[in-house]
N, C-alpha and C positions, 0 to 999 in steps of 0.2 A: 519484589515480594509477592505482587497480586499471580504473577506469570509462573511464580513457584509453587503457590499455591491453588491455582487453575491446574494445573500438570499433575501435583498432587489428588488433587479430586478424581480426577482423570481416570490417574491409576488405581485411585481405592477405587473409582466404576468398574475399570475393568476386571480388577479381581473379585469385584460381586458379583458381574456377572457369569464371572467362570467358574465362581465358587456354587451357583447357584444354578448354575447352565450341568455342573457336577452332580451335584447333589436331585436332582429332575432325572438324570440319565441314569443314576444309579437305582433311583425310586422307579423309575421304567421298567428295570432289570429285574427289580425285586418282584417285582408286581406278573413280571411277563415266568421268573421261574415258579409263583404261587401259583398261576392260574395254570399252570401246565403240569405242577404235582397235583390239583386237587379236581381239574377237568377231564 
């Protein structure tokens, strides 16, 4: 049970970080097409 739920953890980090590693790259984009419509 503990190794199932180590694994588990594991996985919910890995999908925060990709969720969040997402969400950074998309904020990058947004950021980089404002300052090239309003510069």
């Amino acid at each position: 049970m503990a190794c199932m739920s180590k694994r588990a953890i594991a996985r919910t980090e890995d999908v925060s970080k990709t969720v969040v590693g997402e969400a950074i790259a998309q904020g990058l984009r947004n950021m980089e097409k404002f300052l090239k419509k309003y510069l």
